[in-house]
Structures are given as C-alpha cells and as structure tokens.
LOKETOR-914883 format. One record per residue (C-alpha): residue in three letters; chain; x, y, z. Coordinates in steps of 0.02 Angstrom, whole numbers, padded with zeros to 5 digits. Example, Ala and Ser with C-alpha at 12.3 -4.5 7.8 and 13.67 -1.06 7.14 Angstrom:
# LOKETOR-914883
  lumza  vexlo      c1      c2      c3
    Ala      A   00615  -00225   00390
    Ser      A   00684  -00053   00357
# end
This chain:
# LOKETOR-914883
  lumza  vexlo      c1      c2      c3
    Unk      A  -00993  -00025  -01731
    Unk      A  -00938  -00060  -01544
    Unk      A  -00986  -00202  -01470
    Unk      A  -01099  -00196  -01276
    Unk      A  -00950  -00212  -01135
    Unk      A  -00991  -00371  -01067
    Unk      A  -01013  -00448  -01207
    Unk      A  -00856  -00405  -01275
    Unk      A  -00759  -00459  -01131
    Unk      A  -00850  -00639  -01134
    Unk      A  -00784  -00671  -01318
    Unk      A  -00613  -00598  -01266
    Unk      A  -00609  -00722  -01143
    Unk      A  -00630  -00866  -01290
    Unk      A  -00452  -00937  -01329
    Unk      A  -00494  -00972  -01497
    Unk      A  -00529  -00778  -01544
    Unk      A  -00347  -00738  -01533
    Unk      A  -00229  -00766  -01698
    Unk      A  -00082  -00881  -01604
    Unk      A  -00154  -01027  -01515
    Unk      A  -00155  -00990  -01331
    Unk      A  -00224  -01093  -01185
    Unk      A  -00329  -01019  -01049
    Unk      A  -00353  -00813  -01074
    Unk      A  -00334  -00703  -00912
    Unk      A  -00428  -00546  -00897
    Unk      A  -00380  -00417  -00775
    Unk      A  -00481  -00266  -00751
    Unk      A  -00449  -00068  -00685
    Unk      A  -00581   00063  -00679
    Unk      A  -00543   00117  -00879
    Unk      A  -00493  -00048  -00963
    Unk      A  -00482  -00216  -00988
    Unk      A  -00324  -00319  -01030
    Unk      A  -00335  -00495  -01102
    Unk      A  -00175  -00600  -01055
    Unk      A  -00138  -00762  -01201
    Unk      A  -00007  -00856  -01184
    Unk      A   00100  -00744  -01287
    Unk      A   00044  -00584  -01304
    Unk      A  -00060  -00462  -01184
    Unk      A  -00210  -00372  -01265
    Unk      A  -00283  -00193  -01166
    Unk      A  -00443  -00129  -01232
    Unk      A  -00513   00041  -01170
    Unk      A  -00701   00039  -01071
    Unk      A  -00808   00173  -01165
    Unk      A  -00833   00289  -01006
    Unk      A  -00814   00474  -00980
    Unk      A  -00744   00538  -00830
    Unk      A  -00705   00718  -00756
    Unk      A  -00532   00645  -00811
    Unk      A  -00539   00557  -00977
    Unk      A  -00661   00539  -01129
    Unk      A  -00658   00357  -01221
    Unk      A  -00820   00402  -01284
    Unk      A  -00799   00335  -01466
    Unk      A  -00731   00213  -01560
    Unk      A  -00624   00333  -01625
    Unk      A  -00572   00407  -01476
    Unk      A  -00524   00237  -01401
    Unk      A  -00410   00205  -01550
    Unk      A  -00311   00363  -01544
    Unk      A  -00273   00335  -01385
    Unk      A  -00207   00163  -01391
    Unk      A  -00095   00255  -01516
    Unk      A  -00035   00367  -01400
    Unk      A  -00022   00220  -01257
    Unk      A   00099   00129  -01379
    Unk      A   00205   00312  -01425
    Unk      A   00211   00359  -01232
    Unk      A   00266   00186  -01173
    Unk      A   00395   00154  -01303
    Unk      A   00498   00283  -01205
    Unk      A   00542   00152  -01076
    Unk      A   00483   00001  -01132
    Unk      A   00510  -00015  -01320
    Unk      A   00515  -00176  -01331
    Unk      A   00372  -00227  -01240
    Unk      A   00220  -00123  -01355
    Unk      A   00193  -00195  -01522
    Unk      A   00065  -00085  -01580
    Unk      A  -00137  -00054  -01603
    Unk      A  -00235  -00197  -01670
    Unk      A  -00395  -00200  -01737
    Unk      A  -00542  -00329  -01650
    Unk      A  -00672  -00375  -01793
    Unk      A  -00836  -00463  -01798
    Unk      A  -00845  -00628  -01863
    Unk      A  -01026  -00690  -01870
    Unk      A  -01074  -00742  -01708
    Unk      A  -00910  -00706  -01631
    Unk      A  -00763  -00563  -01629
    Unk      A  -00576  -00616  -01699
    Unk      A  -00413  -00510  -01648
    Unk      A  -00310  -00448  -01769
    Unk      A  -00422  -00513  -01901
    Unk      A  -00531  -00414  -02056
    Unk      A  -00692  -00348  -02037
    Unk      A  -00795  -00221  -01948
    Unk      A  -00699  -00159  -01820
    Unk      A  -00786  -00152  -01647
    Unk      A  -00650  -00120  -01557
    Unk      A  -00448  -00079  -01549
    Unk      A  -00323  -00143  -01433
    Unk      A  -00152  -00117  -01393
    Unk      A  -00046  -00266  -01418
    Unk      A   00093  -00314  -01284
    Unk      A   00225  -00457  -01260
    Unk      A   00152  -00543  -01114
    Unk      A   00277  -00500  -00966
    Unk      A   00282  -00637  -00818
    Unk      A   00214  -00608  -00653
    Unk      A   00344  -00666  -00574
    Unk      A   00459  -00531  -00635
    Unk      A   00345  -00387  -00585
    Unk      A   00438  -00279  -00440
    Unk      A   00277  -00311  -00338
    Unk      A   00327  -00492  -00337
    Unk      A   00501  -00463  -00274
    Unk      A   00453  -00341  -00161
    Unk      A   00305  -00482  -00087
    Unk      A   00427  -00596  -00083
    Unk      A   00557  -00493  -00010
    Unk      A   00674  -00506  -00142
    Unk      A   00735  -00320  -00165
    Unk      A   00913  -00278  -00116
    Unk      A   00949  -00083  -00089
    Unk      A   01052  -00120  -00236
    Unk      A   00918  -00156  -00363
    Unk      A   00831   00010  -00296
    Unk      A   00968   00112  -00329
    Unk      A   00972   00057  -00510
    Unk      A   00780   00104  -00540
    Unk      A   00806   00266  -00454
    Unk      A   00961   00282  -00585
    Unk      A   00834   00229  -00732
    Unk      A   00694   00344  -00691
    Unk      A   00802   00484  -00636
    Unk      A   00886   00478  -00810
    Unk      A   00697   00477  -00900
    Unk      A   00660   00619  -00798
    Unk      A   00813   00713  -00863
    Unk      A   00797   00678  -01058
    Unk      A   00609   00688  -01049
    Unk      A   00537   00809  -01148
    Unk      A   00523   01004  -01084
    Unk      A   00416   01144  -01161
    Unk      A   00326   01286  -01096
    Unk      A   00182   01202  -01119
    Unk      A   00226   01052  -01024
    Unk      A   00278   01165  -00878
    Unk      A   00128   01249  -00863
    Unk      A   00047   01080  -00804
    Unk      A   00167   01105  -00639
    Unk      A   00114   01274  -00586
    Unk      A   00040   01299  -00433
    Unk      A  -00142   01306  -00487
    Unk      A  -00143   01161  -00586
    Unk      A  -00060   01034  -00455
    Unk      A  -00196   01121  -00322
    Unk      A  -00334   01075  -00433
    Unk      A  -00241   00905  -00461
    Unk      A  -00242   00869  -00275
    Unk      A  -00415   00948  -00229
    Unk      A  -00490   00856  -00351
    Unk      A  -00452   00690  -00269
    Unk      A  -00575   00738  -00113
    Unk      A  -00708   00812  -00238
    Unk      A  -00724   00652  -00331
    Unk      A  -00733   00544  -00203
    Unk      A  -00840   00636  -00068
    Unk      A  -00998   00531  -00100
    Unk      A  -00922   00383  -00025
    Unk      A  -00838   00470   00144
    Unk      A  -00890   00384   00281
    Unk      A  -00901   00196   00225
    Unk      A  -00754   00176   00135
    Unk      A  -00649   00288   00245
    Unk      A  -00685   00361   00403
    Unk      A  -00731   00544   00379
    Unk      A  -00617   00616   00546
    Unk      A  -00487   00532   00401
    Unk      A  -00526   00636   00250
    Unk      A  -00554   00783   00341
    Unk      A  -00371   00785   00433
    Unk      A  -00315   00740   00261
    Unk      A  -00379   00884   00162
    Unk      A  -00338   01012   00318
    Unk      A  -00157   00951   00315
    Unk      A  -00151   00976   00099
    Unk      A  -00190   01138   00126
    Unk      A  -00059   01174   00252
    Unk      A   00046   01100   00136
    Unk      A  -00002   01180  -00029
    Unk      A   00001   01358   00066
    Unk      A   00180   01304   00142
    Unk      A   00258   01256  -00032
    Unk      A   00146   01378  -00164
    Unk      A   00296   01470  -00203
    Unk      A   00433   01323  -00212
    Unk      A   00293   01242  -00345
    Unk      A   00294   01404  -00450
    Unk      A   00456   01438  -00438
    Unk      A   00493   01255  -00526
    Unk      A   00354   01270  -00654
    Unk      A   00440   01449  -00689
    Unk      A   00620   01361  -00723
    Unk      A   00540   01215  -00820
    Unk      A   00572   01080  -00717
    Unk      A   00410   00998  -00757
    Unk      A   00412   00861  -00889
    Unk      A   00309   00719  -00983
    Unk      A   00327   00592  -00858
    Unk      A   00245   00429  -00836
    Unk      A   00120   00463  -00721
    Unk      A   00083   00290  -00651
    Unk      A   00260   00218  -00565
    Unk      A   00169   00090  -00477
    Unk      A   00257  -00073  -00403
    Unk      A   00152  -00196  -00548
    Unk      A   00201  -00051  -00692
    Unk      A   00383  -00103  -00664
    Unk      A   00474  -00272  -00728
    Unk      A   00665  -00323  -00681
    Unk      A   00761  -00425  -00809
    Unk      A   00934  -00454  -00713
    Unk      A   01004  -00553  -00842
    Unk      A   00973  -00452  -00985
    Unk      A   01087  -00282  -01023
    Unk      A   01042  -00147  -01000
    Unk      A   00920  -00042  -01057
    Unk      A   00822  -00209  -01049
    Unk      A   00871  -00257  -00888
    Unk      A   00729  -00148  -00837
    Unk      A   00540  -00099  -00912
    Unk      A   00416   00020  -00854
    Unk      A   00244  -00007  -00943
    Unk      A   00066   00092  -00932
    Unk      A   00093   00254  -00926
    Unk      A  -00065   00393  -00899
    Unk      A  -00090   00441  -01095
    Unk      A  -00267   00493  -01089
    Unk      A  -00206   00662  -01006
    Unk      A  -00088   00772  -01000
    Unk      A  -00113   00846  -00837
    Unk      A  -00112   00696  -00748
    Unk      A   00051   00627  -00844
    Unk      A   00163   00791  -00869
    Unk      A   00222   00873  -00686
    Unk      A   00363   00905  -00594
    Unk      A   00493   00733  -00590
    Unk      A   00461   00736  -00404
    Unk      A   00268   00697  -00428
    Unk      A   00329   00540  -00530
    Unk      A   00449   00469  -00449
    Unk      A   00314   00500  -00287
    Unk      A   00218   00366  -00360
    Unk      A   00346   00235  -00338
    Unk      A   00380   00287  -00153
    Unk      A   00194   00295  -00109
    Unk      A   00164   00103  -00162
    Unk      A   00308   00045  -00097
    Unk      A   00253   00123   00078
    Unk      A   00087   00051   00030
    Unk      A   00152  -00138   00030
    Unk      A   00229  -00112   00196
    Unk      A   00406  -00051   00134
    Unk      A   00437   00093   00212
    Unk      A   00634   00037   00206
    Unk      A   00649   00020   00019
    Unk      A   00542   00184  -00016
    Unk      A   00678   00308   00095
    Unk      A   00812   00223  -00009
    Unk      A   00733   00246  -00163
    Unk      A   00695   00417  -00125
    Unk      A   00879   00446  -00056
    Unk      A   00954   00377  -00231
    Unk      A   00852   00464  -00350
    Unk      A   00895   00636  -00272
    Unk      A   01062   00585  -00291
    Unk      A   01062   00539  -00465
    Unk      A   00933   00699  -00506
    Unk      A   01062   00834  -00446
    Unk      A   00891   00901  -00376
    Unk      A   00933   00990  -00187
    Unk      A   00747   01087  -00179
    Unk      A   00621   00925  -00246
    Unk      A   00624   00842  -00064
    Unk      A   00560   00942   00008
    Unk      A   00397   00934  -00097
    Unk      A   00406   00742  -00082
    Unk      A   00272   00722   00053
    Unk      A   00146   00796  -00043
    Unk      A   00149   00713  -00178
    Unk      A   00167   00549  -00096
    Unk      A  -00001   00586  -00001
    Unk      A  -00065   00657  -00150
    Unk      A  -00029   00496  -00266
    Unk      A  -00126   00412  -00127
    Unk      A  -00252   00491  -00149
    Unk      A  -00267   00458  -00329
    Unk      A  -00234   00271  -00292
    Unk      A  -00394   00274  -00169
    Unk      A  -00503   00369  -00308
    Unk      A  -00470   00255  -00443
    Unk      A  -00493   00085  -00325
    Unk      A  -00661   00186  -00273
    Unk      A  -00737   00198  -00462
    Unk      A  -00665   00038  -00492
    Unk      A  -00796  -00038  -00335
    Unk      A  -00905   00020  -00410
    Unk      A  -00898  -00041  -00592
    Unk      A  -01036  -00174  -00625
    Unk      A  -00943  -00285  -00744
    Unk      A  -00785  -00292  -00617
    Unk      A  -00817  -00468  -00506
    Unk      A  -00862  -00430  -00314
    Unk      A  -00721  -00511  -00255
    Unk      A  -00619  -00382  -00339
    Unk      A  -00733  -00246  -00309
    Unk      A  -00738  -00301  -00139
    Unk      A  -00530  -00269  -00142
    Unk      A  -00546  -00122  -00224
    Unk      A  -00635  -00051  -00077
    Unk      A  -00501  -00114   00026
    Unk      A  -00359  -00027  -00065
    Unk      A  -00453   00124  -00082
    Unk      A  -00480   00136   00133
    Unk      A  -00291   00090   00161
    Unk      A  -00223   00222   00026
    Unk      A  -00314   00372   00105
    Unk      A  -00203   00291   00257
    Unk      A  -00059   00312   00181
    Unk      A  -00106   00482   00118
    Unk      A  -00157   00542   00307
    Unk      A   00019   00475   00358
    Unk      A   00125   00554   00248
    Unk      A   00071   00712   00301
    Unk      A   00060   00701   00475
    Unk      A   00208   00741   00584
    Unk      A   00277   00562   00635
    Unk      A   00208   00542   00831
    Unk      A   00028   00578   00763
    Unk      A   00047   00440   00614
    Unk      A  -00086   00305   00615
    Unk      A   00012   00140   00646
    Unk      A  -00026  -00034   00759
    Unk      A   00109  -00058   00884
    Unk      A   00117  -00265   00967
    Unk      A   00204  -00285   01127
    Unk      A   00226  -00468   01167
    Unk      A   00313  -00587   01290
    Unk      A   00323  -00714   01417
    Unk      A   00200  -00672   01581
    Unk      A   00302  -00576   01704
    Unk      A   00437  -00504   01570
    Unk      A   00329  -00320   01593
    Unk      A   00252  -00304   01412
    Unk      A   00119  -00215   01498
    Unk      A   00201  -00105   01606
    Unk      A   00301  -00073   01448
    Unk      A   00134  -00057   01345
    Unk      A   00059   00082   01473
    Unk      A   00230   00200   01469
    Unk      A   00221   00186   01251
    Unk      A   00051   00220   01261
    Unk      A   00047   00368   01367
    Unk      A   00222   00462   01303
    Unk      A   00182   00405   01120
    Unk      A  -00014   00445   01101
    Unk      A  -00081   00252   01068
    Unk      A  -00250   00187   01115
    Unk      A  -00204   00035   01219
    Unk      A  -00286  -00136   01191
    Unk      A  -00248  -00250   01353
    Unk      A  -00287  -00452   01296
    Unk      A  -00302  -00485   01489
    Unk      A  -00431  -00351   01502
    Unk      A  -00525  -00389   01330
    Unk      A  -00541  -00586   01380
    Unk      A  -00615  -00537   01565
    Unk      A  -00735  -00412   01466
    Unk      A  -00787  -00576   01355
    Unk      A  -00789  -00680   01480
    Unk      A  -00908  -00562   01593
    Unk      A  -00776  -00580   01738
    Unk      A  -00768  -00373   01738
    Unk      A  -00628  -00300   01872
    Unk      A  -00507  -00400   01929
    Unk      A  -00578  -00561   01940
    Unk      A  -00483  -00697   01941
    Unk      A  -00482  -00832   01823
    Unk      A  -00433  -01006   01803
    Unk      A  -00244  -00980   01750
    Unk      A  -00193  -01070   01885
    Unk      A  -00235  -01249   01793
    Unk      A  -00149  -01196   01651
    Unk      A  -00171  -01163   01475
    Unk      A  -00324  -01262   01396
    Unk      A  -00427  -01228   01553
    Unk      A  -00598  -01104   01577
    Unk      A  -00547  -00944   01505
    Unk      A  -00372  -00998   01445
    Unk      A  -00436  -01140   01337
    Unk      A  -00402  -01106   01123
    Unk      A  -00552  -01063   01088
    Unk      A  -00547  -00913   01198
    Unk      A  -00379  -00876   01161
    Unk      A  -00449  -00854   00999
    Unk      A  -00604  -00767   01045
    Unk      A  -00509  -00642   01138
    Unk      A  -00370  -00614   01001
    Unk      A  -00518  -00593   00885
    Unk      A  -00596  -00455   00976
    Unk      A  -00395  -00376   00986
    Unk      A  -00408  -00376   00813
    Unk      A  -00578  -00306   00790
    Unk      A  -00537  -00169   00898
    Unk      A  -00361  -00119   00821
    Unk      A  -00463  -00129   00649
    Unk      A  -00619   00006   00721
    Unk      A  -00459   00116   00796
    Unk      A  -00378   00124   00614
    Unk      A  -00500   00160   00499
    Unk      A  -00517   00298   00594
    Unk      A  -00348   00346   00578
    Unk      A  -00290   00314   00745
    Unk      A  -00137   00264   00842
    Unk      A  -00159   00063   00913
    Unk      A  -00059  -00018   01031
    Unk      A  -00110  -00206   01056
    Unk      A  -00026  -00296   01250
    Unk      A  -00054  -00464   01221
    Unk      A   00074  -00642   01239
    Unk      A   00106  -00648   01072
    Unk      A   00160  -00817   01090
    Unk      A   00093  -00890   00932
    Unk      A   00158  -00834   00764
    Unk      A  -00013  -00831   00663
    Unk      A  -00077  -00724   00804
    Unk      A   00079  -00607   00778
    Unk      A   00058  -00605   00583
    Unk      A  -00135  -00595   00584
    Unk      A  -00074  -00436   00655
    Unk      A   00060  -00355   00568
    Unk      A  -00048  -00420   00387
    Unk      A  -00182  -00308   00491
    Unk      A  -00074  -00159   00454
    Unk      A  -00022  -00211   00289
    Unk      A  -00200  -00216   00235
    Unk      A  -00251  -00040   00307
    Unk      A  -00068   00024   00245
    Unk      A   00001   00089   00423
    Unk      A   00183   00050   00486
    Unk      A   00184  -00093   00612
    Unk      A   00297  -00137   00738
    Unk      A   00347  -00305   00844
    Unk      A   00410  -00248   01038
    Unk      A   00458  -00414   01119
    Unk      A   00503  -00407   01289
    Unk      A   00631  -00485   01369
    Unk      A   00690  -00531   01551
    Unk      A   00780  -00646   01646
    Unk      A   00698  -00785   01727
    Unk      A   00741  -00773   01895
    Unk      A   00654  -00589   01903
    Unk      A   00518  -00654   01793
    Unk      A   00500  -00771   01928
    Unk      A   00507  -00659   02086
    Unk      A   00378  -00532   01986
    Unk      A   00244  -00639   01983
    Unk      A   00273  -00690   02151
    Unk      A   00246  -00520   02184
    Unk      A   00087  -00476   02076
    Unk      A  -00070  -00410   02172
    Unk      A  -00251  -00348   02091
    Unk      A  -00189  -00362   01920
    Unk      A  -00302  -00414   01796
    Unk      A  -00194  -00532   01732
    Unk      A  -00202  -00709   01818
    Unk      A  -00026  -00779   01743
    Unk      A   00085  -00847   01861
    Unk      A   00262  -00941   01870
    Unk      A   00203  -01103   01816
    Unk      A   00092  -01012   01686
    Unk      A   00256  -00925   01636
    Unk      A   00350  -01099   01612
    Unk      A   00204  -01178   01523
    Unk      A   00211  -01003   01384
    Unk      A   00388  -01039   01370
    Unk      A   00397  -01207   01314
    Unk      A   00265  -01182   01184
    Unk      A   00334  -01025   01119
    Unk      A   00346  -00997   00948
    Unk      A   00490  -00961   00843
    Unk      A   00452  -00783   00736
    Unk      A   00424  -00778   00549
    Unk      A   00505  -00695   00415
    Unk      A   00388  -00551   00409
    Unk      A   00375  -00558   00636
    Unk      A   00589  -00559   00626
    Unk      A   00593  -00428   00513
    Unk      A   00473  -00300   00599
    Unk      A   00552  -00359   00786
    Unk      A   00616  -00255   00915
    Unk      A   00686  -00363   01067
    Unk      A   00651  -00248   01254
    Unk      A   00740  -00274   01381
    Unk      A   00645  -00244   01542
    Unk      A   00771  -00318   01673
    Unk      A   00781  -00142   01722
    Unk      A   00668  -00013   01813
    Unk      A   00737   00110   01736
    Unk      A   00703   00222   01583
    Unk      A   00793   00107   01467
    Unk      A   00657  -00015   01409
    Unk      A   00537   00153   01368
    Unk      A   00708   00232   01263
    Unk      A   00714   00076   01158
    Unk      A   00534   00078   01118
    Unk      A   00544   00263   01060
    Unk      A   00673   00208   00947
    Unk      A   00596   00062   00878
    Unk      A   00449   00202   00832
    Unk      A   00577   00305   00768
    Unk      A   00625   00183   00651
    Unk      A   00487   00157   00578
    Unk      A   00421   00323   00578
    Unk      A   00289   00326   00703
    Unk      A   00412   00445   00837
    Unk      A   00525   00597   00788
# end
C-alpha cells in the first residue's frame, strides 16, 4: 500500500533506511518528485499527483514509469541509471531496496557531484566556447540517431506544438498578476501568436519530412554533467529526461536543444547560449531550424515558469524554496517576453556610472531617449528622499559623509534605485539606472538584480579626462546634482576596482567629446547584448 507523502519523505530522510551506510541524506524536491541524495547513490521517487500533463496516480503507475525514466535516460547517460528499486515497510519504518510490502518504487542513480553539474561551471564561469561546442556536438548527434516514426512526428505538427505552447498561459492564468505582471503575459501570448501564424507552415512542413524525434525534453543547465578527464562518451552525461509524456518529450530537435539555450540565457549567459546555438546548427546540417529557435526558447520559458509556479505551491516543498520557486517562475516569463520581442523593446537594466563631471548623465538622457529606457537619476531619487524637491542644493560641498551624502543615505537612495528598477521590470520594462557607481556591491547588487528577474544587463562607465572634468563642474548651473571638483577628487580616490561579474558586463564611454561618439558606443554596447538592433 503507499505510504502518506510526508511521511514518506521524513523516513527517506533517515540514513539508516538506505542498504550502504551513508551519512547525512539530501532531499531535493520539483513539482512531481522527490530525490533522496546518500552518499553513494541518488534515489527519485514519483509524488502521486495528476496533472493536465501526467498521471502518477497509482502505485503501479509510479513504477512503470520509473521504468521508462531508467530506458529513456540510458540513451545518454547509461552509466549513471541503475535501475527501479523497490521501498518496503519495515515495522515502524520503510527500508530501500529491502523485502516486504512495497509502498513505493524508486529509480536508483550513481550520485553525480555538484560540482560537476554545467550549472556550476557556468556560476562559476568556467565554460570555454570550446566545451560548448562539444555539447552542441553530443546533443546534435542524439538528435540525429534518435528514434523517428510517424508517430513520433505527429507530436511536431503544427497543432500539437500550438496546444503545447498555449497551454503554458492556460495553466498558469490563476496566478497572473502576482507572480508576473499581467501587461507581461499579455505581450507574451500576443507575440506567440504572431509567431505561431508566422512559422505554421515551416512547423508542418518539418513534422511532414519527419524531422521530429524522441528527444529529451528537459536540457536544462543542472540535467547536464562534464567529466573532462574521462573519454568519451563519458566525458559527458545528460540525466532526467520528460518520460511521463510523449508530447512533451518527442518534437522537433530544435525544441530540445531550445531548452539548453533558454537556461543558459536564464543564468545571465547570453554569450554561451548564441555559441551553443551557432555550433549545433553546424553540427545538425539543419539550414531551416533557426529560424524557429525563438519560439521555442520563449516557449521552454514558459514551461520553466509553469512548473516553478505548481511547485510554489506544493505544501510539502519548504517556503524558502517555494519562496524561489516564485522567483524563477517571474524571471522565466522574462525571458520568454524577451525572446520574442524585437531587440530595442527587450526588458533589460542598463547602469551608467562614473566620476562627477565625466557626463554619465548627459550620457544617461541621450540612451534613454534614442533607446526607449525609463530613466532612474540617483541625484534626483536622494533629493526626492531627502524632501529637498527641485534643485535644491545640498551639502556636497563638505564632502562625502556629510547631510545627504553621509552612507546611510547613500544607501537609502541606492535602495530606492533598486526598488524602482525592480517595480519597472516586473513589468517588463526597459530601466536605465544614472548613478556614481563608485562602489562595487552597489554595481553588483545591480547587475544580480537582472540576473534574478533574467534580463540582459549592462555596465556603461564613463570616462573623461580630468582637466575637462574639472572645467565642467566649474561650469555646472541648476543641476540637481551638487558634486563639484573637490567632490570629484574625493570619488576618485575611493573608487573601487570592478569585479569579475562588473568587468565582464563593462563598457568604458568616452565622453571627452561633444560629439555623437559617446551615444554610438552606447548603442553598441546594447547591441551586444541584445537590447539594440
């Protein structure tokens, strides 16, 4: 007979239930399962729930599909599934892989270390285009020996991948609004259909050829482990696969490998994901699939922010991690909205920085204006705190640590930046932030701002020589602004150097010049990271 959830999952979490002695037991959860990581081994069990998607109903049900977890994921990492295992009561308590009444199955795994997962080496910055080009390779080689059959094709006709993609705003409609803004969702589902009407006969035209195949379904950044040491085919494994339907695992290869683009865009990666995408085709001989590839990056975005919203909502899941779930649900419909939208409409959080007198804000207004930004002035925000209103002056001219200059209004005033670019992205718009910049948290409480909500970011620094620096704020009349040249000197002494993730996002302006120059090489910073065409 099963066994209650909960109660399950607290003897699961005993060390001593499990047949080789292991020390403490991690559980992870997701929306449909529960995975129990020993020392050793790594034990998934299946949540008896029925969705519009799935059906793990029964006992029996549960166990045939941990079959067909282990037969699916043996394709590309055969090594890694041992097989089904029963869980039996024992008195008081439940034993793995033990006799008895079964009360529940599991699918038994070597245990694979974090620290090889390709979402640690992408957090930690350690993928080289290199290392990309060899997954695209792998997974462009699964996609062409996977198997084919008129069946399989049928789940890549047009009406199917509509349904597939409408389906995503059905199930989640009852939480519009709080999770994600609803001006969001509704540009969202506008621009699908633009898309779906734009492409109908490029998706039939593919199901009709049988390029559609049993694909993994689930090429997320955690799904994928890197074993540079080992040969190949073991260099590389791909785990968790979608086996509890067909129609969400068979589709066209471009719909897979989609996956993999969409999280690495999702962790701020918008580098690695164009390379990736850039390989595979190479390696696929496929000259049509990119052109379907923004649509089925959005739409795997979408399915990333339905499954994080049922999994918020799941009782048994702890509230921290409900309370992330949330999270990655709101920033995922971001990523969908972007993929979709022609580049200068993108949601994204532009800084402009520098010394006082260096023109970050003249440079702010210009982006702002040509490149459709809501601007968020620090001067202006701190006089607004402060009550000062207009141009009031303020007590810059005793330095920093005085009145309205003094930390804990820096602070206060970043803070309310923050809180302001945050309102202005969840509902999906374009933020530009004019602020110093001088200290590096305040530049990475930023750019982690995006990460979070799952927009591109960009650094603008600007950059001038003293002497002009010098004669402009000699110059400076009614600006709100009360910086002056010994204000300047002050910010440049305590300047701080940039971080990894500050250097790596940084675009140096130089504003020596009136000209349009300084403007240009904003607009291409934007057009690097996708926010300009």
């Amino acid at each position: 007979m099963p066994m209650e959830l909960a109660r399950l999952i607290e003897h699961l979490s005993d060390p001593t239930v499990y047949p080789v002695p292991t020390g403490k037991v991690r559980v992870h959860q997701t929306h449909i399962s529960v995975v129990f990581v020993t020392d050793t081994f790594a034990y998934k069990i299946k949540k008896p729930v029925v969705l519009d998607f799935l059906d793990y109903s029964t006992l029996e049900k549960r166990r045939h599909w941990c079959e067909e977890e282990v037969r699916l994921n043996r394709r590309l990492a055969p090594g890694v599934y041992l097989g089904v295992v029963p869980i039996a009561e024992d008195g008081t308590t439940v034993q793995v892989e033990a006799c008895g009444a079964v009360v529940e199955w599991a699918v038994k795994m070597h245990r694979l270390p974090d620290e090889a997962s390709l979402a640690s080496a992408v957090a930690h910055d350690q993928v080289s285009r290199d290392l990309i080009a060899s997954l695209a390779r792998r997974i462009a080689e699964f996609h062409r020996h996977a198997e084919r059959s008129a069946t399989l094709a049928r789940f890549g006709r047009f009406d199917v991948v509509a349904r597939n993609v409408r389906d995503n705003f059905q199930q989640s409609a009852s939480r519009v609004g709080a999770i994600v803004s609803r001006a969001v969702v509704e540009r969202i589902q506008a621009l699908t259909e633009e898309s779906l009407g734009r492409l109908r006969s490029l998706i039939e035209d593919r199901a009709a050829q049988g390029v559609p195949c049993d694909a993994h379904g689930d090429l997320r950044l955690d799904h994928v482990y890197l074993f540079p040491h080992s040969p190949a085919p073991d260099d590389i494994a791909i785990v968790d696969c979608i086996e509890f339907n067909s129609r969400f695992r068979a589709a066209d290869p471009v719909a897979d490998m989609a996956f993999l683009m969409m999280d690495l865009i999702r962790h701020g990666r918008r580098d690695l994901a164009r390379s990736f995408r850039d390989a595979y085709f190479g390696y696929a001989d496929d000259d049509q699939g990119g052109r379907l590839v923004p649509l089925y990056v959005s739409y795997r975005a979408a399915v990333r922010a339905k499954v994080n919203y049922v999994k918020s909502l799941e009782s048994e899941v702890p509230s921290a991690e409900r309370a992330r779930a949330q999270t990655e649900a709101r920033a995922h419909w971001l990523v969908a909205l972007s993929e979709l939208e022609e580049f200068q409409r993108r949601p994204g959080l532009v800084l402009v920085g520098g010394l006082p007198g260096t023109g970050k804000s003249t440079v702010a207004r210009a982006l702002a204006n040509h490149a459709g930004f809501d601007l968020i002035r620090s001067d202006q925000v701190r006089k607004e705190l402060a009550g000062a209103g207009g141009l009031a002056r303020g007590d810059a001219a005793e330095g920093f640590a005085y009145g309205i200059y003094t930390p804990e209004w820096t602070e206060r005033t970043y803070q309310e930046c923050f809180d302001r670019a945050a309102a202005a992205l969840f509902e999906g718009k374009r933020v530009l932030v004019d602020a110093t910049f001088r200290v590096e948290s305040h530049r990475r409480r930023f750019l982690d701002l995006a990460t979070t909500w799952g927009v591109p970011a960009v650094l603008l620094i600007c950059q001038a020589d003293a002497a002009l620096v010098k004669s402009r704020l000699e110059k400076r009349r009614d600006d709100v602004s009360d910086a002056d040249w010994k204000i300047y000197l002050q910010a440049a002494q305590l300047w701080e150097p940039l971080g990894s993730r500050s250097e790596q996002l940084r675009q140096a302006i130089d504003t020596g010049r009136s000209d349009p120059r300084p403007l240009l090489q904003a607009l291409g910073a934007l057009r690097r990271h996708e926010l300009w065409e």
